[in-house]
DRENDOBA-640222 format. One record per residue (C-alpha): x, y, z; chain. Coordinates in steps of 0.05 Angstrom, whole numbers, plus 5000, padded with zeros to 4 digits. Each point is the difference from the previous one (the first is absolute). Layout:
BEGIN
+------+------+------+-------+
:   px :   py :   pz : chain :
+------+------+------+-------+
:    X :    Y :    Z :     A :
...
+------+------+------+-------+
REM end
This chain:
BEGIN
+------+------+------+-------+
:   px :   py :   pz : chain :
+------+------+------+-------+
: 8485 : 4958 : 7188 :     A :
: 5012 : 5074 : 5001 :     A :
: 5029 : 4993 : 5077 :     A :
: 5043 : 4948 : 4970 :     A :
: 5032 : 5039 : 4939 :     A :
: 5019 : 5056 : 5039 :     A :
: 5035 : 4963 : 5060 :     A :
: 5031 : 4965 : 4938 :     A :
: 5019 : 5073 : 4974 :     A :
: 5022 : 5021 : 5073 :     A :
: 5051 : 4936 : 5002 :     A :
: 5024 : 5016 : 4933 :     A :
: 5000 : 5080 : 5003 :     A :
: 4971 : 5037 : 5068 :     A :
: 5011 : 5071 : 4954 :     A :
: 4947 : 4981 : 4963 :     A :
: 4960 : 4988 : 5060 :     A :
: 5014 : 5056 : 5035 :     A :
: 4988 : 5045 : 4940 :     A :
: 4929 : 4966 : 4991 :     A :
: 4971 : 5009 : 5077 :     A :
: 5034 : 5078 : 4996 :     A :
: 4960 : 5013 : 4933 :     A :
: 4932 : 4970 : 5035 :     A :
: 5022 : 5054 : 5061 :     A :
: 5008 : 5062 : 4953 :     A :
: 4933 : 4982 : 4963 :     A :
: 4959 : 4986 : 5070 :     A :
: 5028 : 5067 : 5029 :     A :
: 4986 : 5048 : 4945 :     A :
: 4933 : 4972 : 4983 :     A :
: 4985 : 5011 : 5091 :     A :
: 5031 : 5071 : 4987 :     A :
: 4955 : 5019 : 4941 :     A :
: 4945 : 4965 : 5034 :     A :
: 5013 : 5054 : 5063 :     A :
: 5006 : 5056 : 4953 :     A :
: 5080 : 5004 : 5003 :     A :
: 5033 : 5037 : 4953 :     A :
: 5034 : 4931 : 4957 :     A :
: 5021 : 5006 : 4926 :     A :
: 4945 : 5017 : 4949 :     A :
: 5023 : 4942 : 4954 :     A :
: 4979 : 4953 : 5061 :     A :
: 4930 : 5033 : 5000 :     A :
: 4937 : 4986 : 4953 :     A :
: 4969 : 5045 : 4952 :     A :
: 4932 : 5007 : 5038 :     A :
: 5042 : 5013 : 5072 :     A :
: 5036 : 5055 : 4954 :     A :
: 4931 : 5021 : 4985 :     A :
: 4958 : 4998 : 5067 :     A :
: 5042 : 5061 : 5028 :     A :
: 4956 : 5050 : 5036 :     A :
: 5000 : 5069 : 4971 :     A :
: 5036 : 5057 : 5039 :     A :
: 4954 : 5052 : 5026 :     A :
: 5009 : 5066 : 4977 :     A :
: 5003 : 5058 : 5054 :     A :
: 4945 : 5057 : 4993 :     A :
: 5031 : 5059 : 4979 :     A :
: 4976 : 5080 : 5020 :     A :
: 5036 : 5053 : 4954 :     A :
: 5017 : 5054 : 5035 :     A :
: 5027 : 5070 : 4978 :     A :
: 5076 : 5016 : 5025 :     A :
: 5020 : 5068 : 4986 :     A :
: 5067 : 4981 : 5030 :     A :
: 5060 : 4985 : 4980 :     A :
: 5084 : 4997 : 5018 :     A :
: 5063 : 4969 : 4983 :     A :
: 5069 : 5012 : 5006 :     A :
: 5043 : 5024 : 4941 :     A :
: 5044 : 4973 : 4967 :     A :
: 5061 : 5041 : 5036 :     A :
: 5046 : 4979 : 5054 :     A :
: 4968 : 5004 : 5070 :     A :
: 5025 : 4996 : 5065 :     A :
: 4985 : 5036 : 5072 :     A :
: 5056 : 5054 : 4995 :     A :
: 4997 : 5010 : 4921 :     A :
: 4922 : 5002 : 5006 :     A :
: 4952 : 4972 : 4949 :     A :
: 4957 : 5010 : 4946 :     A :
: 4922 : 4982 : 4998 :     A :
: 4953 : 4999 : 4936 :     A :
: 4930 : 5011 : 5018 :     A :
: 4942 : 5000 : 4960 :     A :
: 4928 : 5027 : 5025 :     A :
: 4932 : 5009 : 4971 :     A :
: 4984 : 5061 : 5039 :     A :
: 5049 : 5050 : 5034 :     A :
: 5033 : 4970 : 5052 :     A :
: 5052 : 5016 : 5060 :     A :
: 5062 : 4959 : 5005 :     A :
: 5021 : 4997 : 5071 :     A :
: 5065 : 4955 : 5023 :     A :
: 5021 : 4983 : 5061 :     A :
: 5067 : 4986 : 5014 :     A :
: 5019 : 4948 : 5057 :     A :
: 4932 : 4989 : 5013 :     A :
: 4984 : 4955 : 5061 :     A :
: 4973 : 4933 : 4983 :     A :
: 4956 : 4986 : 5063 :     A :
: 4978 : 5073 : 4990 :     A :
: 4985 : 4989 : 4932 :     A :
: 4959 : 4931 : 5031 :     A :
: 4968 : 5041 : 5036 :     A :
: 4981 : 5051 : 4951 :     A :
: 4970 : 4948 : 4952 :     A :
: 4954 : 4980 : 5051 :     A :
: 4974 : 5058 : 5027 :     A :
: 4980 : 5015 : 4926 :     A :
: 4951 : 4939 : 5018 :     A :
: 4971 : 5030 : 5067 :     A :
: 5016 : 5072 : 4995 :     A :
: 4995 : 5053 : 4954 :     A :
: 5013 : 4991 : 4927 :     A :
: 5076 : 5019 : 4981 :     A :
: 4979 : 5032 : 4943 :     A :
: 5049 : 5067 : 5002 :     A :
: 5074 : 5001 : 5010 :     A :
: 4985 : 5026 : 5073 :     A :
: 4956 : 4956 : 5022 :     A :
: 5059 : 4940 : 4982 :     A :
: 5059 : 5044 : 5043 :     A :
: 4941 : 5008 : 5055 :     A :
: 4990 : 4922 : 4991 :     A :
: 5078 : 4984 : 5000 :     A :
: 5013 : 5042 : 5071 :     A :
: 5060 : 5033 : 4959 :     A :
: 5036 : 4936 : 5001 :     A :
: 5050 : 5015 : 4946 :     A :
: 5069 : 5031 : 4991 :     A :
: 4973 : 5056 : 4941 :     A :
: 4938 : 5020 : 4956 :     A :
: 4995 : 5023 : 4927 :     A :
: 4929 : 5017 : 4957 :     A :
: 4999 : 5008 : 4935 :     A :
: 4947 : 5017 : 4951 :     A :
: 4981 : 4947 : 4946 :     A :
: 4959 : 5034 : 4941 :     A :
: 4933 : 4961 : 4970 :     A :
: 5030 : 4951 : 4951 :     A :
: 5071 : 5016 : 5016 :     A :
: 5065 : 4972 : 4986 :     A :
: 5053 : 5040 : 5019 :     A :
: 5048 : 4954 : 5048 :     A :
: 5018 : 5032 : 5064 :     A :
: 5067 : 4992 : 5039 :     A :
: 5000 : 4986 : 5069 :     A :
: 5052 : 5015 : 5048 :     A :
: 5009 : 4997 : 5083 :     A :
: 5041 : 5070 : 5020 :     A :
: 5073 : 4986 : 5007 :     A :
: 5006 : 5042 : 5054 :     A :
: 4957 : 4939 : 5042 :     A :
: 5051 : 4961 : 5000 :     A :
: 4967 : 4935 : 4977 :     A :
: 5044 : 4949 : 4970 :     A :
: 4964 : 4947 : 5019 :     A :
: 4933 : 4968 : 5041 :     A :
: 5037 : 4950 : 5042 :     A :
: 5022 : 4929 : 4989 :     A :
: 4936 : 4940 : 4989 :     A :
: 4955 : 5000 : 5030 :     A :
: 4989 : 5066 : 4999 :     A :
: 4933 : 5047 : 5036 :     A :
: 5001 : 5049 : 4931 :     A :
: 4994 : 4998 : 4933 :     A :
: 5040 : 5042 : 4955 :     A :
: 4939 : 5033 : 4966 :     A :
: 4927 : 4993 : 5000 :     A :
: 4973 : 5043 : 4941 :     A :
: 4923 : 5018 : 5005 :     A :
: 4963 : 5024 : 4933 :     A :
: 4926 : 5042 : 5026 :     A :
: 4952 : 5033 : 4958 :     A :
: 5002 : 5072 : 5006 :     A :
: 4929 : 5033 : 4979 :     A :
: 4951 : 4972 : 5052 :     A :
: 4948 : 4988 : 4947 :     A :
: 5043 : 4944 : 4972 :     A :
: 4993 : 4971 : 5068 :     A :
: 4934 : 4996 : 4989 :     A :
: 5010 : 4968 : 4941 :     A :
: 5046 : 4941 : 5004 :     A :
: 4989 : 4943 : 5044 :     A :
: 5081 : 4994 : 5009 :     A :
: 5032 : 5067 : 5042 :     A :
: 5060 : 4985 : 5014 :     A :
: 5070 : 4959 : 4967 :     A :
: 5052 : 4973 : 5052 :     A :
: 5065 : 4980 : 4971 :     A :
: 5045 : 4972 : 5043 :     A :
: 5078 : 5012 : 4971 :     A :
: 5070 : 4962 : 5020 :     A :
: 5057 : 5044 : 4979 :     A :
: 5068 : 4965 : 5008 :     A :
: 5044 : 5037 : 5062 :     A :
: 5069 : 4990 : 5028 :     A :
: 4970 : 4946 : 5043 :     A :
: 4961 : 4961 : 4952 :     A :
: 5021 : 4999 : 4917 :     A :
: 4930 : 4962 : 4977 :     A :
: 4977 : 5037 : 4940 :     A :
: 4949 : 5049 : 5000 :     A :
: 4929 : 4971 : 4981 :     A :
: 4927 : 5005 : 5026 :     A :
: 4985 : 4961 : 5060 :     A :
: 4928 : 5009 : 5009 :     A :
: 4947 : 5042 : 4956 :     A :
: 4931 : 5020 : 5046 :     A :
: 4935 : 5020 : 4981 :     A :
: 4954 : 5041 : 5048 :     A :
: 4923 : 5004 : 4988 :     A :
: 4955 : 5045 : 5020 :     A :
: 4966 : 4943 : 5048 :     A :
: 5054 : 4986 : 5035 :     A :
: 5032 : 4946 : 4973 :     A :
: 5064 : 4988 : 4963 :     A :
: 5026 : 4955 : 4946 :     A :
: 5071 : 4971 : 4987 :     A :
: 5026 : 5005 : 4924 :     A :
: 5035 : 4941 : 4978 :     A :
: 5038 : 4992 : 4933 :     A :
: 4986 : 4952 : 4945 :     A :
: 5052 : 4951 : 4967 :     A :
: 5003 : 4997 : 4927 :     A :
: 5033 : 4942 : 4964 :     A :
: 5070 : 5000 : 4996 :     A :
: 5001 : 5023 : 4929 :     A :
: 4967 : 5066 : 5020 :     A :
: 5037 : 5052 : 5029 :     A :
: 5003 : 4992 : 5069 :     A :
: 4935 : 5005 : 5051 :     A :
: 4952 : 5060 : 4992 :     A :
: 4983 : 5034 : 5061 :     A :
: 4926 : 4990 : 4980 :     A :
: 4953 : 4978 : 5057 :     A :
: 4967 : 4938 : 5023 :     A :
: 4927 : 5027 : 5001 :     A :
: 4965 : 4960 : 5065 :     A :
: 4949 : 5052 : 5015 :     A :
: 4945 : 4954 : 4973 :     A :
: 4953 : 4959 : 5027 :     A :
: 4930 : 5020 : 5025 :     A :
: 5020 : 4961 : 5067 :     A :
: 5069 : 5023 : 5008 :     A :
: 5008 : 5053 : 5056 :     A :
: 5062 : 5044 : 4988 :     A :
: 5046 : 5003 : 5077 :     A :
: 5053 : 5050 : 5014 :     A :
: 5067 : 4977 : 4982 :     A :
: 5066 : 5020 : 5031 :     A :
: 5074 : 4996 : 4980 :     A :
: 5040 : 4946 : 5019 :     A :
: 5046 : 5011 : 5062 :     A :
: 5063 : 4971 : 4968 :     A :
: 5007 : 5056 : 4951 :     A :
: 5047 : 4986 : 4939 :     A :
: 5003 : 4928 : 5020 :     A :
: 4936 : 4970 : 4966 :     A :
: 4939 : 5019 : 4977 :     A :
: 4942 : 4967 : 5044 :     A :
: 4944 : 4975 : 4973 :     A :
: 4940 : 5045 : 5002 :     A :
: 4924 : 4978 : 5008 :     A :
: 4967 : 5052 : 4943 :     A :
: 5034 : 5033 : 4936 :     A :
: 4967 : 5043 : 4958 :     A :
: 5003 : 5017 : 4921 :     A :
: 5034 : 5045 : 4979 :     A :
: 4972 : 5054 : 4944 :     A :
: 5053 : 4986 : 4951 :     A :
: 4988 : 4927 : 4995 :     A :
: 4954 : 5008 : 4939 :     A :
: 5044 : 5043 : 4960 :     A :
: 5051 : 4946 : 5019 :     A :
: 4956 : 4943 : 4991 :     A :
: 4993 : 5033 : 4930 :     A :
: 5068 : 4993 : 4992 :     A :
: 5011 : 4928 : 5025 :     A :
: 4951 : 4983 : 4947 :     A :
: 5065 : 4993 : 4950 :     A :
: 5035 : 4949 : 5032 :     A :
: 4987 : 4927 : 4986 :     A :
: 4976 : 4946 : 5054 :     A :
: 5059 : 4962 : 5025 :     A :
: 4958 : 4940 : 4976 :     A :
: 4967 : 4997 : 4938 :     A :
: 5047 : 5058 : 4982 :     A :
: 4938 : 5030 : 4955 :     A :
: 4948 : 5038 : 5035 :     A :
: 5023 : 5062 : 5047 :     A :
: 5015 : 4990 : 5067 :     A :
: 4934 : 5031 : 5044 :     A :
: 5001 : 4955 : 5071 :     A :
: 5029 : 5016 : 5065 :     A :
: 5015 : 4935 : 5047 :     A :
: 4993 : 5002 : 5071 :     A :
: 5041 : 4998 : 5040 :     A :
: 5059 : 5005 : 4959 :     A :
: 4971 : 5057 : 4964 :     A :
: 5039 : 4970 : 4936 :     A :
: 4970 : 5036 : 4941 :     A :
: 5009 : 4951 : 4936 :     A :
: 4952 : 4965 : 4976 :     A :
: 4927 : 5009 : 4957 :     A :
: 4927 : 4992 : 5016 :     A :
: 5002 : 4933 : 4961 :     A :
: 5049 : 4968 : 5029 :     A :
: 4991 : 5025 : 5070 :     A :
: 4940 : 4943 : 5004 :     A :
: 5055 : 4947 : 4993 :     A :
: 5052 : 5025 : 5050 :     A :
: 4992 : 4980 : 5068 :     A :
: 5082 : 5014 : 5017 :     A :
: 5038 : 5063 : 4976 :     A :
: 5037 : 4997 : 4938 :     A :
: 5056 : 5041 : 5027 :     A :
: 5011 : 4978 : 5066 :     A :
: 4957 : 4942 : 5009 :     A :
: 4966 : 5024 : 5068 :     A :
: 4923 : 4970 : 4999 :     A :
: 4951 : 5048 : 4974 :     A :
: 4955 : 5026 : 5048 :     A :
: 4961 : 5056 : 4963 :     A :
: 5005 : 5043 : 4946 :     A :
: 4981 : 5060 : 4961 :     A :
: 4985 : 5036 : 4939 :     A :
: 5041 : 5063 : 4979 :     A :
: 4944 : 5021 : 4960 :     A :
: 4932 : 4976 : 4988 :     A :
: 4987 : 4994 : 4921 :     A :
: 4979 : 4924 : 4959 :     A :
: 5041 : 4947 : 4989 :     A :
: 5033 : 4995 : 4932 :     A :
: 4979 : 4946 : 4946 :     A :
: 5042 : 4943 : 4995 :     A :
: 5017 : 4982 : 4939 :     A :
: 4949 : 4945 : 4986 :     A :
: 4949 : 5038 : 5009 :     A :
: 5033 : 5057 : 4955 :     A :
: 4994 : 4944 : 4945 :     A :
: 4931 : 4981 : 5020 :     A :
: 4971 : 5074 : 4999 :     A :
: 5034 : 5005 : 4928 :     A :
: 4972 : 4939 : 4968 :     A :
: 4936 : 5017 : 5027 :     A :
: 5012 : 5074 : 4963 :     A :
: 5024 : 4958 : 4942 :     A :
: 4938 : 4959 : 4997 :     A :
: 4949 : 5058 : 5008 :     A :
: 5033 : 5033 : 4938 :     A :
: 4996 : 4934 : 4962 :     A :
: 4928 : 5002 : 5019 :     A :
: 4988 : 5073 : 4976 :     A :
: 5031 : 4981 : 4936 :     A :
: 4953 : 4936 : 4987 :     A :
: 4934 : 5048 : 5011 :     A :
: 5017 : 5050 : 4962 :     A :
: 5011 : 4948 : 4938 :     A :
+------+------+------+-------+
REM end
């Protein structure tokens, strides 16, 4: 009967029945895609599918002590007008910049930091480099400092420029090492390597940070990588994605990527920066992206998008911002989880109804 009302339907209008069997094909397809575990729209899903989502692991965490820091001020930089850097150390420190420093050299250098002797002092990193740059210049960094220092290659060099892209040199490689010796003893990071592109006659890309090292006194060396805010915080922190932690991780030397101010490669072990928790503290005034209540506290791997809370964070298995899956993820800083506000109300009726209580036994 059925067979025969739709060929009736198909003599009279074949849109119809062409719109029918394309519905039944949508339907079939997005129930075989959710089935698979496709991404497919969540108004196609069921509650309990929304609800049987696994829970992203969270990465094990080391804090570690950094008594490092640099960035670039906030003046006009180029190779022949120089530049000017902003460090910021626990302990005294000596500033050391190479300009036109050798990138295989500087390879080289990060891995003999792994199988040689620690680079620890400024001569130990020329000694390491082979004197493969164009000029040198130390500077002095008092404990707790923050006095910016301009930095400027000799004009009577002659450098304009490092070359057209590729190119074997970077324009400046600034190294931050303690000074005392006992502070040596006393930090388990020695050394800051800040890799620098200054805009030339040859290449006009602004001057920014291409890579920011970490040397340890084992050997071993860690990549800094920014976090991203949400858009309506101002801009991306150069905090640190802490990946230090893990009783089974093993830390391997890293080395700089061979295409220089092309793209940052992707590096096997970062480590956390010192600053993150005074950042973290910070970050703890801006609202999730989701529930736009509780303050933001999780890191998401690998997009290192920092926006949402501890809450929602069990909900999420794809970015808010930029919808990559969600691997991993982090805490900024380790303190309880806030009461929602049922259980605000709960905890004040039972106050409520303890006073009420009082009252009766005392009458």
């Amino acid at each position: 009967m059925a067979a025969a009302f739709l060929v009736m339907l198909y003599d009279y209008s074949p849109l119809f029945y062409i719109s029918v069997i394309s519905l039944c094909f949508i339907i079939t397809a997005a129930m075989v895609l959710g089935w698979f575990g496709f991404d497919v729209p969540v108004i196609l899903r069921s509650s309990d599918e929304a609800e049987s989502f696994s829970v992203t692991p969270e990465k094990q965490m080391v804090q570690v002590t950094n008594p490092f820091a640099l960035e670039l001020g906030a003046t006009t930089a180029s190779v022949t007008e120089g530049v000017t850097l902003r460090p910021g150390c626990l302990e005294e420190c000596v500033l050391t910049c190479y300009w036109g420093c050798g990138i295989q050299a500087l390879q080289l250098a990060m891995q003999s930091h792994q199988h040689g002797p620690r680079l620890t002092t400024p001569h130990l990193f020329q000694q390491a480099l082979h004197f493969q740059y164009r000029h040198c210049q130390s500077f002095i960094i008092d404990k707790e400092g923050q006095e910016e220092q301009f930095v400027q290659i000799p004009a009577d060099l002659g450098i304009t420029d490092f070359g057209q892209m590729p190119r074997e040199r970077y324009p400046l490689v600034a190294v931050l090492t303690l000074a005392d010796p006992e502070a040596r003893e006393t930090y388990n990071i020695v050394a800051n390597v800040t890799v620098i592109h200054l805009p030339d006659d040859k290449y006009r890309l602004p001057a920014r940070i291409l890579f920011q090292y970490l040397l340890t006194s084992q050997g071993n060396m860690y990549d800094l990588k920014p976090l991203f805010m949400s858009s309506e915080n101002e801009g991306s922190a150069r905090a640190t994605e802490p990946a230090a932690g893990g009783e089974a991780s093993e830390a391997k030397a890293q080395e700089p990527g061979e295409e220089g101010e092309k793209k940052e490669e992707e590096e096997e072990e970062e480590e956390e920066d010192a600053d993150s928790e005074g950042e973290s503290l910070e970050m703890q005034g801006k609202d999730c992206v989701v529930c736009q209540n509780a303050s933001v506290n999780r890191v998401l791997l690998p997009c290192r998008h920092t926006c949402v809370c501890d809450s929602c964070m069990t909900r999420l298995q794809h970015c808010p911002m930029c919808r990559a899956f969600v691997m991993e993820s982090f805490a900024l800083s380790q303190r309880p989880v806030a009461f929602t506000n049922e259980e605000e109300e709960d905890d004040d009726d039972d106050e409520q109804e303890e006073d009420n209580t009082g009252v009766e036994d005392e009458e």
